[in-house]
C-alpha positions in Angstrom: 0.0 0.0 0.0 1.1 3.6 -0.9 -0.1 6.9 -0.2 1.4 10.1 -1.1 0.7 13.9 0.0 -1.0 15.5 -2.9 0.9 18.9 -1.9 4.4 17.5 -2.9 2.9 15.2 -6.0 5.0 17.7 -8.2 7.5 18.2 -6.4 11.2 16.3 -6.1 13.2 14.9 -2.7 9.8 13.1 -1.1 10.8 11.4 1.9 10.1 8.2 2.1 8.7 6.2 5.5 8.4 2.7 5.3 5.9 1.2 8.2 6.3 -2.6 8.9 2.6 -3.0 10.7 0.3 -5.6 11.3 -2.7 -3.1 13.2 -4.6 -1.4 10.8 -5.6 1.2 13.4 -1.7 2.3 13.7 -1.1 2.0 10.4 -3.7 4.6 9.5 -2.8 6.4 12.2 0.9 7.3 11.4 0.0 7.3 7.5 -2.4 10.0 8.4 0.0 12.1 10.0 2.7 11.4 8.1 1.0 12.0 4.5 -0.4 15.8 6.0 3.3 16.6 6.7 4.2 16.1 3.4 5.9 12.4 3.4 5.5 9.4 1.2 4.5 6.2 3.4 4.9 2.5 2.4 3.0 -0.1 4.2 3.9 -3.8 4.9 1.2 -5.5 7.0 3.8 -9.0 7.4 7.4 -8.1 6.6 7.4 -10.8 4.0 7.8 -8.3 1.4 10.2 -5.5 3.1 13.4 -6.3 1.9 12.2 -6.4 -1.9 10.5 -2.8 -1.1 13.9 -1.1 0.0 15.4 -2.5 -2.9 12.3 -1.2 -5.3 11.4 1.9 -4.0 14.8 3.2 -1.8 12.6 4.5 1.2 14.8 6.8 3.6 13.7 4.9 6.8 12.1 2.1 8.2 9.2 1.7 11.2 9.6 -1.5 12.0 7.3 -3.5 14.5 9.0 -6.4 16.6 6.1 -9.1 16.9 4.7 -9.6 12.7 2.8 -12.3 11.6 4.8 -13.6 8.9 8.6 -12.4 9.9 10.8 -12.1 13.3 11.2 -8.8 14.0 14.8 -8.8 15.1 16.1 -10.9 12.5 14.2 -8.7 9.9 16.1 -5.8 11.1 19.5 -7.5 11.0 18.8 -8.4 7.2 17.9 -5.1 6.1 21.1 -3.9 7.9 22.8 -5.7 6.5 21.8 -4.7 3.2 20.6 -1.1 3.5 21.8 2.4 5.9 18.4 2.9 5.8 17.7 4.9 9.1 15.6 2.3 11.2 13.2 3.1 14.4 11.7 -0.1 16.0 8.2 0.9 17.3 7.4 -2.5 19.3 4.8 -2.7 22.8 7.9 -5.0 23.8 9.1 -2.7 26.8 12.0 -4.3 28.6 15.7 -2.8 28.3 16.7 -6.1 26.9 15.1 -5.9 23.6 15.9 -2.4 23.1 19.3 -3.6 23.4 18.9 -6.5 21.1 17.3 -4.1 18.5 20.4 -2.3 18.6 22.5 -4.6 18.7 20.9 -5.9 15.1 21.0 -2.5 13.7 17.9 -0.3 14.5 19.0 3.3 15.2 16.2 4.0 17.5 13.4 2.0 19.6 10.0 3.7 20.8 7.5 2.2 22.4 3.9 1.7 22.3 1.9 3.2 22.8 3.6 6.3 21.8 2.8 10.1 21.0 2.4 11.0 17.7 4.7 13.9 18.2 6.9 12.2 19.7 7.1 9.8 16.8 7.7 12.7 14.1 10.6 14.1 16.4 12.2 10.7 16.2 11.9 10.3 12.7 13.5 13.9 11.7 16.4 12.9 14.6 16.9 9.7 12.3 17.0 11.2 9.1 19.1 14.4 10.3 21.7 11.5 11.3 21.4 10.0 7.5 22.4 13.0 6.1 26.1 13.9 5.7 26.7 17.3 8.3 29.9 19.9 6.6 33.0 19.6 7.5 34.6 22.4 10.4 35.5 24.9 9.1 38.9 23.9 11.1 38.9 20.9 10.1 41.1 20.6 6.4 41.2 16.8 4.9 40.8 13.7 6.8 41.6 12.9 10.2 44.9 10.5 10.5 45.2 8.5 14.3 46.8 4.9 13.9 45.6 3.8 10.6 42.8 5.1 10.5 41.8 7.9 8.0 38.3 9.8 8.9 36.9 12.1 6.6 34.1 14.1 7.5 33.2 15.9 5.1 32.5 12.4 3.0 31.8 10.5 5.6 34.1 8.0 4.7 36.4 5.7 7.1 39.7 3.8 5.9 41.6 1.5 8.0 45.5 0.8 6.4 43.9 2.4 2.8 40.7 -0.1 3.6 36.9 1.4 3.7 35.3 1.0 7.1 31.3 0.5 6.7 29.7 2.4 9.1 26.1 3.5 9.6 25.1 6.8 9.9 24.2 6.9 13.5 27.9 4.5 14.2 29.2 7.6 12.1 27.6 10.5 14.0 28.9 9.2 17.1 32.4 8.9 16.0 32.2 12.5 14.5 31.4 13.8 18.0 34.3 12.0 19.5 36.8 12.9 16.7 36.3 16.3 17.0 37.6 16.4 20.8 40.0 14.8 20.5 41.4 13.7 24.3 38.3 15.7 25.7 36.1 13.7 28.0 32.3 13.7 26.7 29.4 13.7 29.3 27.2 11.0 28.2 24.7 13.2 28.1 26.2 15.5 25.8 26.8 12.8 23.5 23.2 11.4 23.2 22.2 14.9 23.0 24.3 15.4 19.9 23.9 12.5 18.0 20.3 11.3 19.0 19.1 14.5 19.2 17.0 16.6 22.8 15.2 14.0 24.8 17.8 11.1 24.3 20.0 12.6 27.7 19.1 9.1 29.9 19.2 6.6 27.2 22.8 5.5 28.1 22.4 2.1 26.8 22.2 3.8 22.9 25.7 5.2 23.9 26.7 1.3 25.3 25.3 -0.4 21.9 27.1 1.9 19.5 30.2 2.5 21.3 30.7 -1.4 21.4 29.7 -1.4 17.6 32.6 1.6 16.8 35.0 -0.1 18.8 34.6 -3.6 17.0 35.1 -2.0 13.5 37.8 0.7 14.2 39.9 -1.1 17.2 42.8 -3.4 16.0 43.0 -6.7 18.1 46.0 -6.2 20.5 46.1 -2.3 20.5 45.4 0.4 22.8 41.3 1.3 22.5 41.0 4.7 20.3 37.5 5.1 22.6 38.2 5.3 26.4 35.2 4.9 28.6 35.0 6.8 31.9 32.9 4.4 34.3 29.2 7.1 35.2 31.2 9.6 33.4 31.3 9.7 29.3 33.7 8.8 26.4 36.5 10.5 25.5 38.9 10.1 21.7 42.5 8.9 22.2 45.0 10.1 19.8 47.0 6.9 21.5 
């Protein structure tokens, strides 16, 4: 199912929302709100069909249930990670830290639960996609940023490791960006959460946990001194080793 604002019919750069669903009530719900602010929305009521959808229509992010009818959510969010940087919010009545922590840990940039605030939901859908979209350069900052093999350029977004491209997601990659850019500093958690997830996020520490972990598993060679330090009830703070 598709539905489009008629305002923006003519118009170029829709952004597209993807809503894996099985209630019809909050399906029409966010389509509703979504479609009067000007969004394209894509429904899939079982998830059997989402992976072919990202590759047909290249929606910018993903509300993705947990319990579906024809799909487990969790793995379902692995896979399209693993294919996609589609920005991806899990919306799920599953309320228990542990599987907000296993939908991170599988890829989803963000977890809300039910029942949620509409608002709320269109604040964490523009944090997402502001996190999908490449931020300038300093103006202090000239070329990429060299600290033990790595090369970090922010301006492209682009990580190397010994002359070898680093995948990272958007979100992994706004993280690292606020750590980069002080280097040596120590980072209140807080201020971290605030940066990269947006206002709101200051308490979700275990965001900071997930993503930290996931950094330090693609940038940190086996053996070596970690590049992210972690100051127990404190923050994070960027070694130049």
């Amino acid at each position: 199912m598709r539905e489009t604002s008629a305002a923006l019919r003519d118009g170029s750069g829709l952004t597209t929302v993807l809503m894996v669903e099985d209630d019809p009530n909050i399906v029409d719900l966010i389509r509703a709100n979504l479609t009067v602010r000007g969004f394209d929305t894509l429904v899939s009521l079982d998830g059997r069909n989402v992976l072919r959808l990202i590759e047909k229509d290249l929606p910018d992010l993903v509300l993705l249930d947990l319990m579906l009818p024809g799909a487990d959510g969790l793995d379902l969010c692995r896979r399209i990670r693993e294919r996609s940087n589609i920005g991806i919010i899990v919306v799920s009545a599953r309320r228990a830290e542990h599987d907000k922590v296993a939908a991170l840990n599988v890829g989803a940039d963000d977890y809300l639960t039910k029942p949620f605030g509409v608002e709320e939901l269109l604040a964490r859908i523009t944090a997402t996609l502001r996190r999908s979209r490449p931020a300038p350069a300093p103006a202090d900052v000239e070329g990429p940023i060299e600290v033990e093999g790595l090369s970090i350029d922010l301006a492209k977004q682009q990580v190397l490791r010994d002359g070898v491209a680093v995948h990272l997601t958007p979100t992994e990659f706004a993280l690292l960006r606020e750590l980069v850019l002080h280097p040596g500093a120590l980072i209140p958690h807080a201020q971290l959460l605030r940066r990269v997830w947006g206002v709101g996020y200051e308490s979700e520490t275990e965001y900071l946990r997930v993503y930290v972990r996931r950094l330090r598993s693609k940038l940190e060679a086996e053996g070596q001194p970690p590049l992210i330090v972690t100051e127990p009830r404190a923050g994070y703070r960027f070694t130049t080793i």
